[in-house]
N, C-alpha and C positions, 0 to 999 in steps of 0.2 A: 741916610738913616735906615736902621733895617728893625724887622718887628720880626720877633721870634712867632714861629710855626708850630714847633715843637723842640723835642729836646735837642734833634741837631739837623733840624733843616730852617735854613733863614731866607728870606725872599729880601731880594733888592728891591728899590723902590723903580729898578727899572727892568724887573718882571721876571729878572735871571732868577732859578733856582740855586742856589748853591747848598752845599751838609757840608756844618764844620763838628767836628768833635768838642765841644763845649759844653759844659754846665751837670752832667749825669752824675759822675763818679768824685769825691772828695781827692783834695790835691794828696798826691803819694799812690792813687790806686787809679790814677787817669788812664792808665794803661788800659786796664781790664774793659773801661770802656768800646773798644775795638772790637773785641767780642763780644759785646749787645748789637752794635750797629752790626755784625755780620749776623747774629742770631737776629736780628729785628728786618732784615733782607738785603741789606748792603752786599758788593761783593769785598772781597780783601782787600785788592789793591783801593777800591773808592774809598773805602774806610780810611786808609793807610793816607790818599789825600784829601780826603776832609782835614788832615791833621795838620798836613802840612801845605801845599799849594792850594787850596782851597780856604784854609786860613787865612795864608799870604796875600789873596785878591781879595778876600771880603775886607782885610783890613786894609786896601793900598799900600800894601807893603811887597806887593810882589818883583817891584825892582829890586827887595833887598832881601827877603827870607823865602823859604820855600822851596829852595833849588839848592843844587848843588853847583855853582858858574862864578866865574869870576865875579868877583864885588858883592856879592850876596855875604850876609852874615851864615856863615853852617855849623852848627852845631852837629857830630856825626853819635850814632850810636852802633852796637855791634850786639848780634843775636845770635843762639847756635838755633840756625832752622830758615827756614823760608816762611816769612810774616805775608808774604804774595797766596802763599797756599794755607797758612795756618796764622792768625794774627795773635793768638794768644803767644807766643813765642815771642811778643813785644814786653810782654808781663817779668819777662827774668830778663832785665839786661846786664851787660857780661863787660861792655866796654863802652864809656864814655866820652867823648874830646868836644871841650867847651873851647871855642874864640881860641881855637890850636890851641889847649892845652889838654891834656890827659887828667880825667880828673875821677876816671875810675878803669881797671885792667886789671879783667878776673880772667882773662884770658892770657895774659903771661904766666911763664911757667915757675913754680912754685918751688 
């Protein structure tokens, strides 16, 4: 059971801190969210896993999402920029591959 803290830090009931990216921003603009949690003091990369492995273990799903490893579901995306040094760069993506398939590629050439 976990009880919300605020808008993205959750406590276990067994004392862990964990921040997931959850709840701020309306679906289609959840990206931008990344850049509050770094303007609010997060670094990039922690942002970057609140979203994804930090997700994956608050929900028990960490044997299967959150990684990029054999057996895990991955879902990949592609950015022009380094989301490590600037997360807003998560806000325009360029290329998507859903459950291996390509389901957006704005980086092919034209």
């Amino acid at each position: 059971m976990l009880r919300i803290y605020s808008h993205f830090t959750l406590f276990t009931l067994l004392g862990r801190l964990k921040r997931t990216d959850s709840g701020v921003h309306p679906h289609g603009d959840n990206a931008k969210q990344f850049g509050k949690m770094v303007e609010w003091g997060m670094k990039p990369l922690d942002a970057i896993q609140a979203a994804t492995v930090n997700a994956a273990d608050l929900l028990g799903w960490a044997d299967k999402i959150g990684a990029l490893e054999t057996g895990h579901y991955a879902d990949l995306i592609a950015v022009s920029g380094d989301p490590a040094s600037d997360v807003r760069v998560l806000e325009s993506i360029k290329f998507v591959m859903k459950g291996g398939a390509v389901v957006r590629n704005d980086l092919a050439a034209k």
